[in-house]
Backbone and ligand atoms as CSV (ligand in chain L), in Angstrom:
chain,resi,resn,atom,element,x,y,z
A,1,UNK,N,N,5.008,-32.233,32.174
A,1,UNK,CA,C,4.520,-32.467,30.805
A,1,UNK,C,C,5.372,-31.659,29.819
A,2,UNK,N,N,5.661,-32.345,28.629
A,2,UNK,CA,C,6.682,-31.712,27.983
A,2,UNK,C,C,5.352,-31.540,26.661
A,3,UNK,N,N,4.775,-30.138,26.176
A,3,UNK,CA,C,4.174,-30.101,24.746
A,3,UNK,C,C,5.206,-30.240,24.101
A,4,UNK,N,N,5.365,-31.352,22.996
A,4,UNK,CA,C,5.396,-31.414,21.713
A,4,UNK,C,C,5.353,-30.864,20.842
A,5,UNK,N,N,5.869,-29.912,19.802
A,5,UNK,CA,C,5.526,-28.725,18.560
A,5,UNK,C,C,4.386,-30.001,17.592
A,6,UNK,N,N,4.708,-31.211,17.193
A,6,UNK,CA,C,4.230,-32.114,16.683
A,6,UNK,C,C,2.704,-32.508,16.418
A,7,UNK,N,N,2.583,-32.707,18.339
A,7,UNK,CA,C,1.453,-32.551,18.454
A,7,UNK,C,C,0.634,-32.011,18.463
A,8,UNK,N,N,1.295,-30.528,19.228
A,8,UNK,CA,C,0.203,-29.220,19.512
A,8,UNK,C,C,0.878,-28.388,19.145
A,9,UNK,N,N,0.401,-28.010,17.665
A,9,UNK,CA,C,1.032,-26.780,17.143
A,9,UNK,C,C,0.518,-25.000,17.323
A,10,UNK,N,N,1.309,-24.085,17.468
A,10,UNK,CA,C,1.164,-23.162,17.837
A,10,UNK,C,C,0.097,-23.054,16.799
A,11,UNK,N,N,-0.961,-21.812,17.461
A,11,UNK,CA,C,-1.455,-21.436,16.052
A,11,UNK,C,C,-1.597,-21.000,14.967
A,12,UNK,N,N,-0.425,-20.521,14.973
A,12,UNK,CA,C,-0.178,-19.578,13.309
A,12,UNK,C,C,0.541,-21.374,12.713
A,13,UNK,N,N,1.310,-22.013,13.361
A,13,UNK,CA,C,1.381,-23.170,12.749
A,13,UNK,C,C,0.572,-24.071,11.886
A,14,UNK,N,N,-0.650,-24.569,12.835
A,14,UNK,CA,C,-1.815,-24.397,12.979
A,14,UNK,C,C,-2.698,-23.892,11.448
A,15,UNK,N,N,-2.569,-22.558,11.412
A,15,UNK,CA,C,-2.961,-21.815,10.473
A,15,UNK,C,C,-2.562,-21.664,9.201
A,16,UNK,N,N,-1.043,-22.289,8.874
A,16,UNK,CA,C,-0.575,-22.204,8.350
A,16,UNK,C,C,-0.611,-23.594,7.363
A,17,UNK,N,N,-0.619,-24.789,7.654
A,17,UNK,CA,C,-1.338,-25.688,7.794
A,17,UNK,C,C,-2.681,-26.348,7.035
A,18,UNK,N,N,-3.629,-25.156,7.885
A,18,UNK,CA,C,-4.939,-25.185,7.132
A,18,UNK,C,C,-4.698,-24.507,5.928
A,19,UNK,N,N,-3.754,-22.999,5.802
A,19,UNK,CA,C,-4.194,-22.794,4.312
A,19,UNK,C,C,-3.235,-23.945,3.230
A,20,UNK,N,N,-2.401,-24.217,3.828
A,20,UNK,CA,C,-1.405,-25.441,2.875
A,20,UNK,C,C,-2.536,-26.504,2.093
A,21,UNK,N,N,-3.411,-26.673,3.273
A,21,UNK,CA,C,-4.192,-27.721,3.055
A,21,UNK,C,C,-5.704,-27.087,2.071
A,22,UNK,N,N,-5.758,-26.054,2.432
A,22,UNK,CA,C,-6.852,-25.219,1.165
A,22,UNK,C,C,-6.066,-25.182,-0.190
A,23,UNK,N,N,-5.324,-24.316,0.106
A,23,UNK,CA,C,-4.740,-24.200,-1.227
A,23,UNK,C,C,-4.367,-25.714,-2.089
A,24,UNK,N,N,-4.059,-27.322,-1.287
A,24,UNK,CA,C,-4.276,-28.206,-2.479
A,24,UNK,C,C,-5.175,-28.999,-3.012
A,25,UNK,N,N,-6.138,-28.560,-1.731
A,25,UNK,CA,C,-7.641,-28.659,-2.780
A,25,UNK,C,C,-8.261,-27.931,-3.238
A,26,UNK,N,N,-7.642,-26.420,-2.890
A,26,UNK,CA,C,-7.564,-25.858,-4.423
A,26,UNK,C,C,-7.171,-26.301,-5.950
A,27,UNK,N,N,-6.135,-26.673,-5.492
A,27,UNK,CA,C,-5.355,-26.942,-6.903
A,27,UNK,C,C,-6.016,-28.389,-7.676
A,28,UNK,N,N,-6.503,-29.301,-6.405
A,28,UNK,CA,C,-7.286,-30.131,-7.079
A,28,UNK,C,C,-8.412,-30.142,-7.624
A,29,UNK,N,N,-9.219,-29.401,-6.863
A,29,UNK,CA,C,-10.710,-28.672,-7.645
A,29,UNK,C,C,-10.578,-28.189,-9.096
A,30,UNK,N,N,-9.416,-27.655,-9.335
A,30,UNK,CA,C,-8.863,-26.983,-10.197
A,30,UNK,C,C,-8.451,-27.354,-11.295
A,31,UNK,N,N,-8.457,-28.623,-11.131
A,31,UNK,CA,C,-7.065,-29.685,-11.956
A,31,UNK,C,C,-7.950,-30.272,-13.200
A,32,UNK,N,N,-9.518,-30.242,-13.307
A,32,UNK,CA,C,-10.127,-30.194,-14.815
A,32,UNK,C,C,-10.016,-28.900,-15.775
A,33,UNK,N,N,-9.667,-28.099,-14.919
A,33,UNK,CA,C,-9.345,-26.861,-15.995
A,33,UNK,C,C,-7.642,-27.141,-16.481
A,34,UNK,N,N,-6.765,-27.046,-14.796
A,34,UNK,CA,C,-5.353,-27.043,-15.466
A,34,UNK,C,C,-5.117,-27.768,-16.417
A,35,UNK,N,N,-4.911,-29.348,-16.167
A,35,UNK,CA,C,-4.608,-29.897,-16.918
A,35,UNK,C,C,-4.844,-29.901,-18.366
A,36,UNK,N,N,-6.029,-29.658,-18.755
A,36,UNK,CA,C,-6.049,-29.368,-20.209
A,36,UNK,C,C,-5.738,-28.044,-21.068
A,37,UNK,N,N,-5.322,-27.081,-20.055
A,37,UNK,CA,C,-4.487,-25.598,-20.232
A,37,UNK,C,C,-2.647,-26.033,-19.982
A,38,UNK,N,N,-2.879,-27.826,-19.365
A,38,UNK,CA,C,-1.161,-28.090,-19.428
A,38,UNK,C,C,-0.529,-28.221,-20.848
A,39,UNK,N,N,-1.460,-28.744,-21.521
A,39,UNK,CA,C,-1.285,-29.416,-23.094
A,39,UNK,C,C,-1.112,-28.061,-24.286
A,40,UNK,N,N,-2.089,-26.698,-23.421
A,40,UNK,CA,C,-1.593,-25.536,-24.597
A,40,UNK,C,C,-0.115,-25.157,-23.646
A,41,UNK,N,N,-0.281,-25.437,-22.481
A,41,UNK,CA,C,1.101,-24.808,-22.083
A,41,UNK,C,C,2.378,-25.682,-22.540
A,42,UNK,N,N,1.960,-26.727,-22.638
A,42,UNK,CA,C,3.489,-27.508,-22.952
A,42,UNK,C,C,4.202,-27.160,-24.607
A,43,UNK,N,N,2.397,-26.967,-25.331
A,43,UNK,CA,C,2.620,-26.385,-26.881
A,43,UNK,C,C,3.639,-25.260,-26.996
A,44,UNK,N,N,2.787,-23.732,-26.064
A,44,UNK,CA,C,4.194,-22.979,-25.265
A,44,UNK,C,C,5.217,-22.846,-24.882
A,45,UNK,N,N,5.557,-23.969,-24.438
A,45,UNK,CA,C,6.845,-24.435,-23.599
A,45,UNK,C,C,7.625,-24.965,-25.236
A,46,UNK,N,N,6.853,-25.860,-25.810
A,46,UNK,CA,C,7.683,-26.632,-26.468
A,46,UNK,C,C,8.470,-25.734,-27.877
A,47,UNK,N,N,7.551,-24.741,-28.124
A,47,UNK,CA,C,7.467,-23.308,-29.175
A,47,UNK,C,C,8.520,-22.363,-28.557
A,48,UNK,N,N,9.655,-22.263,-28.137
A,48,UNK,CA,C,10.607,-21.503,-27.296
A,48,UNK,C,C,9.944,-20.309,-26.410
A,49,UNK,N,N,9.366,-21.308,-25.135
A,49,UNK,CA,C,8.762,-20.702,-24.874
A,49,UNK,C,C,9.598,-20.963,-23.281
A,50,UNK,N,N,8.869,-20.134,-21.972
A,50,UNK,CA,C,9.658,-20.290,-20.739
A,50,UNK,C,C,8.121,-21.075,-19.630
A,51,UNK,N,N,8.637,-21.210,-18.444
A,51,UNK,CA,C,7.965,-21.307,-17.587
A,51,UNK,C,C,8.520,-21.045,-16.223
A,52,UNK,N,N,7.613,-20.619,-15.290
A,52,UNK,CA,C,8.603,-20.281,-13.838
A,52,UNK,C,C,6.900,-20.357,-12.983
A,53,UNK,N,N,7.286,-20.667,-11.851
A,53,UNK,CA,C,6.567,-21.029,-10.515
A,53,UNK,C,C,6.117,-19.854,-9.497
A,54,UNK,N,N,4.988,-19.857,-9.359
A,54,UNK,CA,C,4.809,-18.266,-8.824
A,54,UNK,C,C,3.810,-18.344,-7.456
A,55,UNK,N,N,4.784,-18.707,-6.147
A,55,UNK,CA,C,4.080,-19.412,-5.196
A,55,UNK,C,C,2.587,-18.412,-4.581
A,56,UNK,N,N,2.416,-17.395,-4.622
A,56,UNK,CA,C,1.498,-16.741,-4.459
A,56,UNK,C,C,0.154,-17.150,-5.132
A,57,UNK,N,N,0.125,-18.128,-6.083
A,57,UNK,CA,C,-1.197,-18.742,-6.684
A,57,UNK,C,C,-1.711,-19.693,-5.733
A,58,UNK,N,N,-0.818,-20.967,-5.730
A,58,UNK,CA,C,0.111,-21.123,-6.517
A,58,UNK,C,C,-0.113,-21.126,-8.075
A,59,UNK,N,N,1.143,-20.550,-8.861
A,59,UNK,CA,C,0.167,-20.813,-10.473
A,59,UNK,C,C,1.816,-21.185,-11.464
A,60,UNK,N,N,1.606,-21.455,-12.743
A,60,UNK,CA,C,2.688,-22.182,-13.338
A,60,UNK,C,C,2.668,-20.582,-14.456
A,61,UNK,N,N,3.528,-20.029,-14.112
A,61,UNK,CA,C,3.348,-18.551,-15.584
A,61,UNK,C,C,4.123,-19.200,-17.066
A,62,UNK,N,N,3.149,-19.355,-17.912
A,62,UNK,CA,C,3.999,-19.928,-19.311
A,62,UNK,C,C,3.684,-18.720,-20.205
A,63,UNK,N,N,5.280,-18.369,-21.054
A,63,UNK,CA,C,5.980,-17.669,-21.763
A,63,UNK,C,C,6.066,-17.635,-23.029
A,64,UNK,N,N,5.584,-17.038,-24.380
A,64,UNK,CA,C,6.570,-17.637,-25.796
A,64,UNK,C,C,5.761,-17.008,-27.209
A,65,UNK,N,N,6.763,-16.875,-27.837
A,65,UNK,CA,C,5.749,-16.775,-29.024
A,65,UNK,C,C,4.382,-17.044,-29.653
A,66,UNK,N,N,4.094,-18.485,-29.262
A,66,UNK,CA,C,2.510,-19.016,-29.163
A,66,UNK,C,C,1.558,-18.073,-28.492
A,67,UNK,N,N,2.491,-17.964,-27.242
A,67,UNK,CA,C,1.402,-17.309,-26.270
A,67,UNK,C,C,1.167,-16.301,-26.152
A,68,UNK,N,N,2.162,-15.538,-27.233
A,68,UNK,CA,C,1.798,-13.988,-27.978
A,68,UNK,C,C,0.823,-14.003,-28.567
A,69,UNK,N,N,0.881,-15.066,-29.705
A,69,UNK,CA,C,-0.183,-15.185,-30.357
A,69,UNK,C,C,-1.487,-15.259,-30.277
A,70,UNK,N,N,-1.438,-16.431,-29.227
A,70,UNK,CA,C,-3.287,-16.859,-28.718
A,70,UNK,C,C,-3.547,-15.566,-28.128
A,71,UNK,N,N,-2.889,-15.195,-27.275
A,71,UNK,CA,C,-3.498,-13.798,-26.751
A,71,UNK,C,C,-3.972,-12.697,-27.953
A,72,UNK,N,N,-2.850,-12.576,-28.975
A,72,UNK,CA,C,-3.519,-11.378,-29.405
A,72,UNK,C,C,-4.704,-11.867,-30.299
A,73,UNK,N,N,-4.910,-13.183,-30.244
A,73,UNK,CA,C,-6.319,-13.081,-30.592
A,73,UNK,C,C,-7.245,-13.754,-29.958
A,74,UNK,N,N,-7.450,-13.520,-28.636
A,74,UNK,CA,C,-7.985,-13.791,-27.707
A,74,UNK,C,C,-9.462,-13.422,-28.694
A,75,UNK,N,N,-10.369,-14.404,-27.988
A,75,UNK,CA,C,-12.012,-13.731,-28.487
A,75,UNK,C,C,-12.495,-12.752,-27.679
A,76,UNK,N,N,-12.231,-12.254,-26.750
A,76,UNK,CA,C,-12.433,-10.729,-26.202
A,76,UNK,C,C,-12.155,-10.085,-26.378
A,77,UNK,N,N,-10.860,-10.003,-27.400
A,77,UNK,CA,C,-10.043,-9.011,-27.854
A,77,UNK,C,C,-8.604,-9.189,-27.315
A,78,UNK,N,N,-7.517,-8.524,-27.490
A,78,UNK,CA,C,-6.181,-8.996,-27.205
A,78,UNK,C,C,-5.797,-8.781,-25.738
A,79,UNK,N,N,-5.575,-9.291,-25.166
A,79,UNK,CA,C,-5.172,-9.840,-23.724
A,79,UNK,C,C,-3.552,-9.784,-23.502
A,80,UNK,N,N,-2.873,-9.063,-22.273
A,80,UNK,CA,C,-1.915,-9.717,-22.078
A,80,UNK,C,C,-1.849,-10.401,-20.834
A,81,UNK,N,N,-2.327,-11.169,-21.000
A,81,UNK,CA,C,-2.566,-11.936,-20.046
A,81,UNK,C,C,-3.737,-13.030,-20.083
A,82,UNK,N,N,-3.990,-14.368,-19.895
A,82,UNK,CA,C,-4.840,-15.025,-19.174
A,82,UNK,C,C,-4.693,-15.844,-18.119
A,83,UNK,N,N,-5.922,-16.437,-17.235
A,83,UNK,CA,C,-5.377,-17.498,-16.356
A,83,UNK,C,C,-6.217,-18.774,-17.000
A,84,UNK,N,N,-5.777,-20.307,-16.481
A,84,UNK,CA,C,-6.580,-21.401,-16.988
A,84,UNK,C,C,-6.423,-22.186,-15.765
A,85,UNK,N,N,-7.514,-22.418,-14.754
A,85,UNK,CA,C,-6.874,-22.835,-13.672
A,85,UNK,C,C,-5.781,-22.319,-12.986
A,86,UNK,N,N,-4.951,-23.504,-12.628
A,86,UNK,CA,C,-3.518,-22.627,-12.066
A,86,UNK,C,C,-2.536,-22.573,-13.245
A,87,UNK,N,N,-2.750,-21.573,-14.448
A,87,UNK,CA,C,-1.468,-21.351,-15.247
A,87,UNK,C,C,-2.075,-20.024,-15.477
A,88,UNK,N,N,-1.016,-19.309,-15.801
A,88,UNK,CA,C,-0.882,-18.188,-16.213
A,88,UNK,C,C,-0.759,-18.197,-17.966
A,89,UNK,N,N,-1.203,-17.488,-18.999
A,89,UNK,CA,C,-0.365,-17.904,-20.045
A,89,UNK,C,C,-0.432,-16.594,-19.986
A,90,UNK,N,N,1.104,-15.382,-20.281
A,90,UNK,CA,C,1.447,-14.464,-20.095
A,90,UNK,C,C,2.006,-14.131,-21.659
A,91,UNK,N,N,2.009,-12.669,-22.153
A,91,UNK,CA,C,2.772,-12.582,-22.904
A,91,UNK,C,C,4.501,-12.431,-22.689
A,92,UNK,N,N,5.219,-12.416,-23.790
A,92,UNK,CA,C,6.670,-12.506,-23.621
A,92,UNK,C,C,7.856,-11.154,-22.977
A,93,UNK,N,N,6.640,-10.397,-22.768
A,93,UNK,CA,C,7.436,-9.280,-22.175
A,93,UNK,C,C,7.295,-8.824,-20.787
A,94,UNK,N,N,6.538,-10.065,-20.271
A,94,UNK,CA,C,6.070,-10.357,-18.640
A,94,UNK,C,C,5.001,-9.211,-18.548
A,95,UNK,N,N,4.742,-9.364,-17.162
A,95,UNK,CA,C,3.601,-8.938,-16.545
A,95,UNK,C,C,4.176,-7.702,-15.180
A,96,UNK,N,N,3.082,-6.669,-15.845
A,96,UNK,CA,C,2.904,-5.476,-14.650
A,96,UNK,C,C,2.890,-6.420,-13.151
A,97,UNK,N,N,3.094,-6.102,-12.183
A,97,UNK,CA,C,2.546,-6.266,-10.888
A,97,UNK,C,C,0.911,-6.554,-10.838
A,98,UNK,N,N,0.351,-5.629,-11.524
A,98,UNK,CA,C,-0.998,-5.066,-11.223
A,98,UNK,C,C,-1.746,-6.710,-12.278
A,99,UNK,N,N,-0.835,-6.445,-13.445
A,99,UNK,CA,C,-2.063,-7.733,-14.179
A,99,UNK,C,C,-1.810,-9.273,-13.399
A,100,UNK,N,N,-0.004,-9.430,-12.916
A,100,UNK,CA,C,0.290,-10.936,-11.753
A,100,UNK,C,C,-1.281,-10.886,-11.014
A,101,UNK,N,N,-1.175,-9.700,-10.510
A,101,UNK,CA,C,-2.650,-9.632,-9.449
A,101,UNK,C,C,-4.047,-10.040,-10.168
A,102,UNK,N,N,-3.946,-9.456,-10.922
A,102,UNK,CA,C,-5.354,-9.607,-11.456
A,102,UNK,C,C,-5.626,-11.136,-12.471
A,103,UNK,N,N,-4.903,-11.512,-12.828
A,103,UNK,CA,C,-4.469,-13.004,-13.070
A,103,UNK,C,C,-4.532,-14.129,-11.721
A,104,UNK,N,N,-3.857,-13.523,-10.694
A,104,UNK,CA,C,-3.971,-14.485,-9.378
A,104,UNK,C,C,-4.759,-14.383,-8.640
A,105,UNK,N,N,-6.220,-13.280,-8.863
A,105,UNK,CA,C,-7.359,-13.375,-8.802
A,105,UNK,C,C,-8.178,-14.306,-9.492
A,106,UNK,N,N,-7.949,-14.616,-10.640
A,106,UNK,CA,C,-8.452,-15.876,-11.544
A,106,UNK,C,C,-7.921,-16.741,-11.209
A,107,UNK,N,N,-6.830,-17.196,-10.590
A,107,UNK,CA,C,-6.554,-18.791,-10.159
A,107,UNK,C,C,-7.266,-18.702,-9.004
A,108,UNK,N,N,-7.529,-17.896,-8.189
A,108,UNK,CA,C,-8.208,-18.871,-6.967
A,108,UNK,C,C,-9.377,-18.024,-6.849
A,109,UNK,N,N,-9.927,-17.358,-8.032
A,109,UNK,CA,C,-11.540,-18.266,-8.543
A,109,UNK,C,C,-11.506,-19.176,-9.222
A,110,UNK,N,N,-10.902,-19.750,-9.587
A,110,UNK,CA,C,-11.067,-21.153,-10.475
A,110,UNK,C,C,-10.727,-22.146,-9.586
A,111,UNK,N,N,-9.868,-22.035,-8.322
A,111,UNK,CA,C,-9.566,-22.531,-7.179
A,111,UNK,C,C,-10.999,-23.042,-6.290
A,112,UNK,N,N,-11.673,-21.670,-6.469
A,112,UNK,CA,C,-12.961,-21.627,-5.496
A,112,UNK,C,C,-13.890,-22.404,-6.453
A,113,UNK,N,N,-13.730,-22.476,-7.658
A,113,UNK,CA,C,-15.330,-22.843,-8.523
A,113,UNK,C,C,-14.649,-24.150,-9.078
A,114,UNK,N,N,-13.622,-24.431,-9.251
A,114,UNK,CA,C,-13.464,-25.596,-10.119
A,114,UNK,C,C,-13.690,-25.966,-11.242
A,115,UNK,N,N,-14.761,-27.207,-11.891
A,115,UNK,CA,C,-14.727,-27.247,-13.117
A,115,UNK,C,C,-16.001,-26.264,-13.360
A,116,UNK,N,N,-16.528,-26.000,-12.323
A,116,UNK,CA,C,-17.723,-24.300,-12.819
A,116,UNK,C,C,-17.632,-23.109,-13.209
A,117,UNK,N,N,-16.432,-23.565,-12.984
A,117,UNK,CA,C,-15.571,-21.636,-12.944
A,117,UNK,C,C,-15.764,-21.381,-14.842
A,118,UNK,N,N,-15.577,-21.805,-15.500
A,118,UNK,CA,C,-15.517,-21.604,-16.851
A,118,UNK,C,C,-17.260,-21.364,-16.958
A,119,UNK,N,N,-18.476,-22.471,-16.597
A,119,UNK,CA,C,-19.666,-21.937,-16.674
A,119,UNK,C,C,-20.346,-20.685,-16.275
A,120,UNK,N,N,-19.873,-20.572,-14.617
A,120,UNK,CA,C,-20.069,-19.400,-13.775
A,120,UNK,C,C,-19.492,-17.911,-14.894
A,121,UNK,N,N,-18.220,-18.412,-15.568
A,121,UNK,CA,C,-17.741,-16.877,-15.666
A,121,UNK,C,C,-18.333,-16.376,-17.221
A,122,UNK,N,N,-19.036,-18.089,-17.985
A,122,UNK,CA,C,-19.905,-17.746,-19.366
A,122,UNK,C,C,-21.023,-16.650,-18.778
A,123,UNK,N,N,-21.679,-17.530,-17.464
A,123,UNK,CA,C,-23.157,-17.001,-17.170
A,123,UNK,C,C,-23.341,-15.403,-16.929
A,124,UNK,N,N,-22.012,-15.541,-15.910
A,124,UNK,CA,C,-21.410,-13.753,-15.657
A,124,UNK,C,C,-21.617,-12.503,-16.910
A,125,UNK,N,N,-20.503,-13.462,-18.175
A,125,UNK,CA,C,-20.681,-12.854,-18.972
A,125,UNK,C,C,-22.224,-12.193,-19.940
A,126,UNK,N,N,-22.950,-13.114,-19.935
A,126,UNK,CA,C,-24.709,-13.510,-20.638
A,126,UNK,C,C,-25.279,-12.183,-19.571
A,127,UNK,N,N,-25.027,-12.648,-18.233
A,127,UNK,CA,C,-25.730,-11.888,-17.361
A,127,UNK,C,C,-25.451,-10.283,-17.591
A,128,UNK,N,N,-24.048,-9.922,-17.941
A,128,UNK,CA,C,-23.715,-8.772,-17.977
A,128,UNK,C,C,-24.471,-8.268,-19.442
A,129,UNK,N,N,-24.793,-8.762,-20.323
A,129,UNK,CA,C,-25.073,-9.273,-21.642
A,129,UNK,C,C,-26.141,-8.288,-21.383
A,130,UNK,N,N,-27.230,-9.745,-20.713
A,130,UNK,CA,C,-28.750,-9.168,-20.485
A,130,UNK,C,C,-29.099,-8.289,-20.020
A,131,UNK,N,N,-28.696,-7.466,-18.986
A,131,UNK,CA,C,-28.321,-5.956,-18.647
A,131,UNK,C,C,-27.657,-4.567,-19.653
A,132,UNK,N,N,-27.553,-5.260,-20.801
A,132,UNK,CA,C,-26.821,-4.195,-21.716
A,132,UNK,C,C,-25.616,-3.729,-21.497
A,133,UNK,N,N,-24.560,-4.392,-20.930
A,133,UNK,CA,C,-23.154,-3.780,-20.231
A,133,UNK,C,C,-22.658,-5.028,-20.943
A,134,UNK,N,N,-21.197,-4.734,-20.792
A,134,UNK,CA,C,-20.093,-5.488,-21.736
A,134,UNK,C,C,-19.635,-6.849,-20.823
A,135,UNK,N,N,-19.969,-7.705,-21.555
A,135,UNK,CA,C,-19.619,-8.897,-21.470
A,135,UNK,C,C,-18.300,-9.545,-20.842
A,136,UNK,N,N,-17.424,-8.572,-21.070
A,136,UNK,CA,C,-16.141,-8.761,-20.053
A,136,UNK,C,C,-15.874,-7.653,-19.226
A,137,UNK,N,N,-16.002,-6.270,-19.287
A,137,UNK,CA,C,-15.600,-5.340,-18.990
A,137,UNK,C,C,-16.660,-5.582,-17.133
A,138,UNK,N,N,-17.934,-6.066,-17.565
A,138,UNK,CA,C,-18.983,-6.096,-16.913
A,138,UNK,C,C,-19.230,-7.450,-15.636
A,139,UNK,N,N,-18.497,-8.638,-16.356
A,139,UNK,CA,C,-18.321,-9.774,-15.529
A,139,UNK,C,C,-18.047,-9.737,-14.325
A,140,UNK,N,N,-18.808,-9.792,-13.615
A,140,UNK,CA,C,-18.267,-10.109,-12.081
A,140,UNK,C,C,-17.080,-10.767,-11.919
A,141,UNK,N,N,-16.800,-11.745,-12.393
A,141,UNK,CA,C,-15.463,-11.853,-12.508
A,141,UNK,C,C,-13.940,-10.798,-12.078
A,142,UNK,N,N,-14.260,-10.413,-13.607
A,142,UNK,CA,C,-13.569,-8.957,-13.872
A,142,UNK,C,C,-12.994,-8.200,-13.013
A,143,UNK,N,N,-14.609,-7.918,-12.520
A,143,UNK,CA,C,-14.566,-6.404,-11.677
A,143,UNK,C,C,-13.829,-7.173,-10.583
A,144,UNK,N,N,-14.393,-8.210,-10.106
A,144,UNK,CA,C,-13.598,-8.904,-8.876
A,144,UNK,C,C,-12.162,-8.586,-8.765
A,145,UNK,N,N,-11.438,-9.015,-10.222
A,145,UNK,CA,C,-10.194,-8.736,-10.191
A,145,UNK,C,C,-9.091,-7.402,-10.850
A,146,UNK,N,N,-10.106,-6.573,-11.313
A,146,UNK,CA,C,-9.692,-5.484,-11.159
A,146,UNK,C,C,-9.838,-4.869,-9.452
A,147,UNK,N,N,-10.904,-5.124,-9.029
A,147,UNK,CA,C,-10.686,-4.183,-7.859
A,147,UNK,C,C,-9.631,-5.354,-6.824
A,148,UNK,N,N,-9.122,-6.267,-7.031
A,148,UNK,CA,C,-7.847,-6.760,-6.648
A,148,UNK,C,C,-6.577,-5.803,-6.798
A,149,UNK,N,N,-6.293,-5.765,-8.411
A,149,UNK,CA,C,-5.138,-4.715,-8.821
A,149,UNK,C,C,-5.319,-3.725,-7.753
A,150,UNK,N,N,-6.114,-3.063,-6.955
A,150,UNK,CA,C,-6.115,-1.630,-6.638
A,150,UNK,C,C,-5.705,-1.968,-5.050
A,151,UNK,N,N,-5.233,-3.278,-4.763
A,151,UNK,CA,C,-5.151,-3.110,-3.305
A,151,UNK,C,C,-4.063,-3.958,-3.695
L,1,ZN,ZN,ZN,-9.488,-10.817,-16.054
């Protein structure tokens, strides 16, 4: 008997595989948020702005003056950084290590929640609300992806 790699794949093959196959229904779960974060990103893009591919999301990081902007007036206060689905919108002087992380913690919760992920992370916020603690600082969310940065 001759195994086949084809047929019977080792298991890290195997494994490798299954997450290929998570991660693009990730990205499809995902794809009512991206896509309409494609249309501010292309605004980005189209505003001399950059874009580059960041397979660890996977996520699309968009670059530019715009995206200086929306950030610094983010309604939480100024941000360098957000995620929308799988995009990044980054400011123009790139990103620490630590915020990539904490950003690619938000794509694959938005990966995991889909088009809920925006409700889930309002309710988070309300919830942190109703407890008397800060609305972002407090979000489960958040904390999720701060205590990402630390590992
Ligand atoms: Zn965050």
């Amino acid at each position: 008997m001759h195994a086949n790699a084809d047929i019977d794949p080792s298991p890290r093959r195997r494994h490798r595989v299954l997450r290929g196959g998570a991660t693009l229904l990730g990205v499809l779960w995902a794809l009512p948020l991206t896509l309409p974060g494609l249309l501010l990103g292309l605004a980005i893009v189209l505003w001399r702005g950059r874009l580059r591919f960041e397979r660890a999301g996977p996520a699309l990081i968009i670059r530019g003056p715009f995206a200086d902007f929306l950030l610094a007036h983010h309604p939480f206060g100024a941000m360098s950084a957000m995620a929308i689905g799988h995009l990044i919108i980054a400011e123009q002087q790139g990103m620490t290590r630590q915020i990539l992380t904490h950003e690619l913690t938000h794509v694959r919760q938005a990966a995991l929640w889909g088009i809920f992920f925006p409700f889930a992370y309002l309710a988070a916020s309300l919830w942190a609300r109703l407890r008397g603690r800060d609305a972002y600082w407090h979000n489960v969310f958040e904390i999720a992806a701060r205590k990402a940065e630390r590992h």
